[in-house]
Each structure stands twice: as structure tokens, then as C-alpha cells.
N, C-alpha and C positions, 0 to 999 in steps of 0.2 A: 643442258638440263641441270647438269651438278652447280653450275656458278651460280644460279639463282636461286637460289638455300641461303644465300647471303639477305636479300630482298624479302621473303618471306616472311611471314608473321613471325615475332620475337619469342612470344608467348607457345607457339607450338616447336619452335625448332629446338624452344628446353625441355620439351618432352618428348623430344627426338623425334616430332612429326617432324617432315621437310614436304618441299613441292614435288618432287621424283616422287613419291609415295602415292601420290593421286594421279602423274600420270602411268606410272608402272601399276596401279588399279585399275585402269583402263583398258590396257594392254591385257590384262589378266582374265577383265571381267568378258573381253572382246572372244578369245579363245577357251571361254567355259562351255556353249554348246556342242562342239567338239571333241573336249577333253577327256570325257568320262571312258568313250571306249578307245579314244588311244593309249589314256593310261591302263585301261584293262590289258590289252591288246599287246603294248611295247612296254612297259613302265613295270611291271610287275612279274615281266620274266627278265629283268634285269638284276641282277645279284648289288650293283652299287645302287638304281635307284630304291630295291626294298631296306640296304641299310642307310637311308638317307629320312625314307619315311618311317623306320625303325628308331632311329637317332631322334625326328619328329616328338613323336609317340614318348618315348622314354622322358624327355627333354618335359612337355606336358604331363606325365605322371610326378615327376621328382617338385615341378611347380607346387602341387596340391599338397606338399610337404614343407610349403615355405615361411620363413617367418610373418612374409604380409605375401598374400596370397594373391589379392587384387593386383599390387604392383608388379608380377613375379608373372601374372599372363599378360600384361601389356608389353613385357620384354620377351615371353614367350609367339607373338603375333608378330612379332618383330622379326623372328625368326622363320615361322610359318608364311611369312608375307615372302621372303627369301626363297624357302622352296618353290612358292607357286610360281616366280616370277623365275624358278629353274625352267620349271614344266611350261609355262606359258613361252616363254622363249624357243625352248626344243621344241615344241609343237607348233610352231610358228616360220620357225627358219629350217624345220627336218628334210624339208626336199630343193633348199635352195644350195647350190653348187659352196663347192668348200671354199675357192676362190673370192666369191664373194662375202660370205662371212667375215673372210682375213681382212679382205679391203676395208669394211664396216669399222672391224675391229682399229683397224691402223688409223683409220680418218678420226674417229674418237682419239684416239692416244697423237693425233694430228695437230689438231683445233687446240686440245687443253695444253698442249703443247707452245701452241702460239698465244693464248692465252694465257698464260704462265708467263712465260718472256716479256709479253706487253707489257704488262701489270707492274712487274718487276725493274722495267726499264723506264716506263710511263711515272712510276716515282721520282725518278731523278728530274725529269726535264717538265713534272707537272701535270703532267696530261691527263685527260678522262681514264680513270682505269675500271673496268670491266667488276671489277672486286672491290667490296666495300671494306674489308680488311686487309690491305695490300702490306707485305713486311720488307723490309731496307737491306735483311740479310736472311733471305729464302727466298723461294719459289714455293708461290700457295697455292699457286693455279688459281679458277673459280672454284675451288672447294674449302669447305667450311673454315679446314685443320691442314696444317700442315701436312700431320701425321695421314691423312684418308688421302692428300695426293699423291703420298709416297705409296702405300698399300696399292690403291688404282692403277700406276704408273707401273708395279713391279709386276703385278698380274696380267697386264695388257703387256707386258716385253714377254712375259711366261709366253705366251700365245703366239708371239709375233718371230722371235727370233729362231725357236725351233723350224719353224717353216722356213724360212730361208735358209738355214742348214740341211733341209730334207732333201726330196731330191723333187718333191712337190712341188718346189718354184718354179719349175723350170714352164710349168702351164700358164707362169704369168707372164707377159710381155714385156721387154724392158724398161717401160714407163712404169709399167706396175711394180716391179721388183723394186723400180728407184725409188717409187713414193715407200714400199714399204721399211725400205732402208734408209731414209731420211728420216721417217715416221720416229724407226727406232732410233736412231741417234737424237734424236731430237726429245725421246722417251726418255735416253739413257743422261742425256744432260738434263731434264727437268729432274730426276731420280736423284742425282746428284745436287740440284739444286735447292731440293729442300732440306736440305741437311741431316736427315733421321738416319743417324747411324745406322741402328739395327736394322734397316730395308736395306741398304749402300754395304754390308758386309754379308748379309745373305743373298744378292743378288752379283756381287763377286764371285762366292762360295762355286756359283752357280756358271758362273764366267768360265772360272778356272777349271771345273769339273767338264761342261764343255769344249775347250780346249783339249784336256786330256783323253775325254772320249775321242775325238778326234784326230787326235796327233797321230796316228797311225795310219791316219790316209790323208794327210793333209802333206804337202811337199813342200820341203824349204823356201822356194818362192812365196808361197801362198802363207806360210807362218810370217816370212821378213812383211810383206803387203799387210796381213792380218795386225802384227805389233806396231809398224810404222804409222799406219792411218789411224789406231784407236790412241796410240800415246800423241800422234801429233794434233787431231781432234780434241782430246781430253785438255792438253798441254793449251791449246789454244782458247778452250774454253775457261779455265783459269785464269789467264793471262787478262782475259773479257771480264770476271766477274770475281776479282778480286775478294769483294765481302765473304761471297759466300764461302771459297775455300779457307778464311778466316773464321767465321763462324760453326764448320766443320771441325778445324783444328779445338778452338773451345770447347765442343760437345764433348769431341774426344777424351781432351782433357779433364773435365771437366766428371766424365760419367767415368771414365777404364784409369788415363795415366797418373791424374793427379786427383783423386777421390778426397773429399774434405768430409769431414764429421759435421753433423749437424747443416749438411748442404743438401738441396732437394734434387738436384740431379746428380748427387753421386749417392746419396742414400735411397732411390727409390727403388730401383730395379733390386737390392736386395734384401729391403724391410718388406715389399711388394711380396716376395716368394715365401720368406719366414709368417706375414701376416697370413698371406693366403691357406698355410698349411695350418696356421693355427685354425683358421675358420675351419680348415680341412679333417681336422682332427676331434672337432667338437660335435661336427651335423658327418661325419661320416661319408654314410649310405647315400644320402640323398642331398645334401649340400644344404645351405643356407638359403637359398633361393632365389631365382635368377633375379642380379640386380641389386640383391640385397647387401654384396659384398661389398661393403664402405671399411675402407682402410686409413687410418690417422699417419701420415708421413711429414713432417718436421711443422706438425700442424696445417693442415690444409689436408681433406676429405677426396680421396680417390676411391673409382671402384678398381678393383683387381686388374692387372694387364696380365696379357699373354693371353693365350688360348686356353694351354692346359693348364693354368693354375687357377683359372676364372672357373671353370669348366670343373676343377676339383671343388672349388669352395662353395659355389652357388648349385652346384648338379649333383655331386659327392662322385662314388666311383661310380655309380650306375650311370650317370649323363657321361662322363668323362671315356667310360671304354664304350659306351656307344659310340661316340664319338671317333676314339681308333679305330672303331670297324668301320667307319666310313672312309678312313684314313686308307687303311690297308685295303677297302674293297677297289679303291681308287688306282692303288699301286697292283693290284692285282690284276683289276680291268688295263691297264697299261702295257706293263708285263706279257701277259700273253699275246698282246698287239704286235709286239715286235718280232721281225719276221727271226728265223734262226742263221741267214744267210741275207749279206746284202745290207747290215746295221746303218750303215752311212746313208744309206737313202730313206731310211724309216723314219716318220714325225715324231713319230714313240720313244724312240732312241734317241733323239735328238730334246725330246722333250725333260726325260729323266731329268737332267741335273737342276732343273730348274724349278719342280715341283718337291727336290730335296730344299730346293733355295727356301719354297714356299713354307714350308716343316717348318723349318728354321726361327725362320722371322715369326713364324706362332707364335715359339716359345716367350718374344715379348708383345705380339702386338695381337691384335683378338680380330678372326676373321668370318666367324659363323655369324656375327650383328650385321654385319655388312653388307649391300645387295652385291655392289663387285663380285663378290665374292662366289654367289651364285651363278652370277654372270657367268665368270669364269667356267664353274662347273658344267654349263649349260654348253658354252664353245666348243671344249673339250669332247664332251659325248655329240656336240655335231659335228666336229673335226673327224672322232673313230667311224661314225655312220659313212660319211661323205666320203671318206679317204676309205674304209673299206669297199663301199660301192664303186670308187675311179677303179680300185684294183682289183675287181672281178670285171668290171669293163675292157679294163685292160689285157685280160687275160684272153677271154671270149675273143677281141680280136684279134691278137693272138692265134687263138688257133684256127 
């Protein structure tokens, strides 16, 4: 569904309609005779989803403070289109097996996966490629931006690899385990192939946190096995795709080791946060208004990146600490998930480092615009439903 955004009318994908938005209104419109008393019912004794529709609400009040008002709810419905397709999702997948979820999940990060590669490879030697924007030194996937495969691709490994850390795998067969472990290697070299630093060091971050959680019950065999197949993997996948570990080294360079004056990717990310706070400091309470945030960087017109600096400029503090109580209501609903004995077997536990990964990469890349993103949030709360219900199942037989 995401590659055909390319194909789609010109004139509305610059106003950030896309094709996924008519069928994700379907989806939506399909599970509205049903919704009202599940969300009575489940949604509203839920402490994260009332700071989600609190965050909502807030987001909506601080609009009507906006410098152009009109444009400031079309990026607000933007967001609200986001939550429904949370709740249209959860109330659509809440009593299907957690198994199958993962699977769904993996074969998505599967396909764009194969799709990415094609594309990528289909340049060299000619061939039809699936993407009307196909790039020489990245992996674009079918999606629009580089930058929205990277974001896709880190969120869908959020999901995927804690599970096969848990102790939850073990209900999948070993076809299934394979696919999902190809899934991710194949996630984790697309991740790598589009070059976007800032995903590729928060999803490290998240690697090595990981790891460390881990090291503790993990036995020298299974560390030597664990380093040898991801360096000989990785190593092998460089050796394939020469550009892009060159085109990596440039970004690098480019934005952190060798920063030039008057260059736009080494000046953005920090005239980005100086402009942001300037807007920040002028509209306050309630921000500039969403969208309205246009920043001048070595000439050429950007709006704000990052989560929290967008989030300061366009929402002021009032959208912005909504916005960490959604943060913390998240890390809170987590938190008490994880059992007090037995950490290595919990999804929760295993899940941690990689929603710190997700923090992270906020701070440059903007994720409440995004449906992903919902997406995400949507798995999540069917993963704790599903995975708490196996483990009162489990218990019951038991005794």
C-alpha cells in the first residue's frame, strides 16, 4: 500500500493526502458501528489510551491559537486520522492470537523489504522498478522518503525482535521463527540501507542495550554465535552494496565529523533546534501552530524536525507535556507488565531498549504525523492484551 504514494495524484500527495489515507478510511469507517461501546467499555479505563485522547484534545485546543487556523486543523486531522486508525486497528485485531499479529507484522517489514532490494538492484541492470523515485546510493523502499522507510523499518524491528527474545517464540514453529528472523535481518539491512543516520544510531543504542539486558543469561556460546552471524551478515552485506556504506560514511561526515559552515546538512539539525526555540519563546503557551513552523536554513524553507522541538514551536508547552504524558503513560503501562521474576522470558523486558531507541530518534525525526506510528502503538496494546490472556491461560492449566 505505501509504494503506491508514488502513483498517486501529484497535487494531493503535496498536501500530504496519499492513497493509504482512503484505504485506512475504510478500515475505520468499517469498525465505527461497533466502536462507541468498546471504546466506553475498554478505551476509557485505560490510563494510556485517555492520555492519548487527552494529548488529542490539547493538540485541538492550542490549533485555535494558531497563526492561520485553517491550515493548523488540516494538520491537526492528520493526527486524529492517526488515533482512529489506533482504535480501528485494536478493535479489529483484539481477539486475534498474538502469533498472528507478529506474523502480519513480519510479512509487512517482509515484502518492503524485497521491494527495497529490487528497486535498488533493478537500477543497475535496468529493470522495471516498482518505485517511481528509485535512488543509486539508498534503499527507498516503495515509500515516498527515504527518511518514512527508515522510521517504518525501525518501528516494525521495535516489534519484531523483542519477540524472539521473549520466551513467546517458542509457540511459533520453526518455519515461523525462520521467517521471522529473516524478516528482521532483511529489516535490519534495509534500516541500514537507507542511510539515515539518526534511525541506524538509535536503533544501535537499542542493539547494545539489548545485549546488555541480556548478558546475564546469555552463555558464551550463544554471545560467540550472536557476534559472529551479525558481523559476518553485516560484513557480507557491505561487501554487496558498496555505495551505500559510502554514502553513509558522507552523511556522517558530512552532518557530525567534518561540519562545514554554510552547508545544509551540517547546519540543519542545529539552526533546526536554535530556530525552533526561537519560535518557542515567542508563542509560548500554545505554539505557533501546527505546521506553521517554517524555518529558513541556508535558504531553502523547512518545517521544524524532531518530535519535541516541533511539538515546542507549533503546540508550545501545553501540546508538548501532553505529549510526555503519553510518553510516560506508555513507559508506565510497560513497566508494570514486566513480571518481578523470570525478566528474560517477558516481551516487556525485552521490549525496553528499543522504545528507549524509539525516544531517541524523536528528538530528530517527528513521529505523532505518521500513521506507523499508530500502528505501532495499536500492536503494542494487542501484544499486552494477547500476551496477558496466553499467561492466565497458562496458569489455569497449570493448576
Amino acid at each position: 500500500m505505501f509504494f503506491q504514494e508514488q502513483y498517486f495524484f501529484p497535487c494531493l500527495i503535496k498536501k500530504g493526502i496519499f492513497l493509504y489515507h482512503f484505504f485506512g478510511a475504510v478500515a475505520i469507517l468499517g469498525t465505527f458501528y461497533k466502536a462507541f461501546s468498546l471504546i466506553k467499555e475498554q478505551f476509557f479505563t485505560s490510563k494510556v489510551f485517555q492520555s492519548i485522547l487527552l494529548f488529542l484534545f490539547v493538540i485541538l485546543l492550542v490549533t485555535l491559537f494558531s497563526s492561520n487556523v485553517l491550515e493548523s486543523i488540516k494538520y491537526w486531522f492528520v493526527i486524529m486520522y492517526g488515533v482512529c486508525f489506533l482504535i480501528s486497528f485494536y478493535i479489529s485485531f483484539r481477539d486475534v492470537k498474538v502469533k498472528t499479529i507478529l506474523l502480519l507484522t513480519s510479512t509487512s517489514l517482509f515484502i518492503s523489504s524485497l521491494v527495497g532490494f529490487y528497486d535498488f538492484i533493478a537500477l543497475y541492470f535496468g529493470w522495471i522498478t516498482f518505485n517511481r523515485y528509485p535512488d543509486f546510493n539508498k534503499v527507498v523502499s516503495g515509500f515516498l522518503y527515504f527518511g518514512n522507510t527508515a522510521d517504518y523499518v525501525h518501528l516494525m524491528l521495535s516489534l519484531i525482535l523483542p519477540f524472539l527474545f521473549s520466551k513467546f517464540h517458542l509457540q511459533l514453529s520453526k518455519n515461523e521463527i525462520l521467517f521471522l528472523s529473516l524478516s528482521s535481518l532483511l529489516g535490519i539491512c534495509m534500516l541500514i540501507g537507507t542511510t539515515r543516520v539518526s534511525v541506524i544510531i538509535s536503533f544501535l543504542v537499542s542493539v547494545i542495550l539489548l545485549v546488555v539486558l541480556n548478558f546475564r543469561f546469555m552463555t558464551k556460546k550463544k554471545l560467540m554465535y550472536f557476534f559472529m552471524i551479525n558481523v559476518g551478515f553485516l560484513s557480507t552485506f557491505f561487501l554487496m552494496f558498496p555505495s551505500i556504506v559510502s554514502s553513509i560514511r558522507n552523511r556522517v561526515e558530512l552532518r557530525i565529523l567534518q561540519r562545514k559552515p554554510n552547508d545544509l546538512a551540517g547546519n540543519f539539525f542545529i539552526e533546526n533546534i536554535e530556530k525552533s526555540l526561537q519560535i518557542f519563546k515567542k508563542y509560548p503557551l500554545t505554539g505557533i501552530g501546527l505546521g506553521q513552523s517554517q524555518i529558513n536554513v541556508t535558504n531553502q524553507i523547512f518545517n521544524v524536525h524532531g518530535t519535541y522541538f516541533r511539538l515546542l514551536a507549533e503546540t508550545g508547552i501545553l501540546g508538548c507535556l501532553s505529549f510526555i504524558l503519553v510518553v510516560f503513560s506508555v513507559f508506565y503501562f510497560i513497566f508494570k507488565k514486566i513480571p518481578k521474576q523470570n525478566k528474560k522470558e517477558s516481551f516487556f523486558y525485552q521490549f525496553l531498549p528499543f522504545m528507549i531507541g524509539i525516544f531517541i530518534s524523536s528528538v530528530y525525526n517527528i513521529h505523532f504525523f505518521r500513521v506507523e506510528f499508530w500502528f505501532f502503538l495499536a500492536v503494542v496494546f494487542l501484544l499486552n492484551d494477547g500476551l496477558t490472556k496466553e499467561n492466565l491461560e497458562e496458569k489455569k492449566a497449570g493448576l
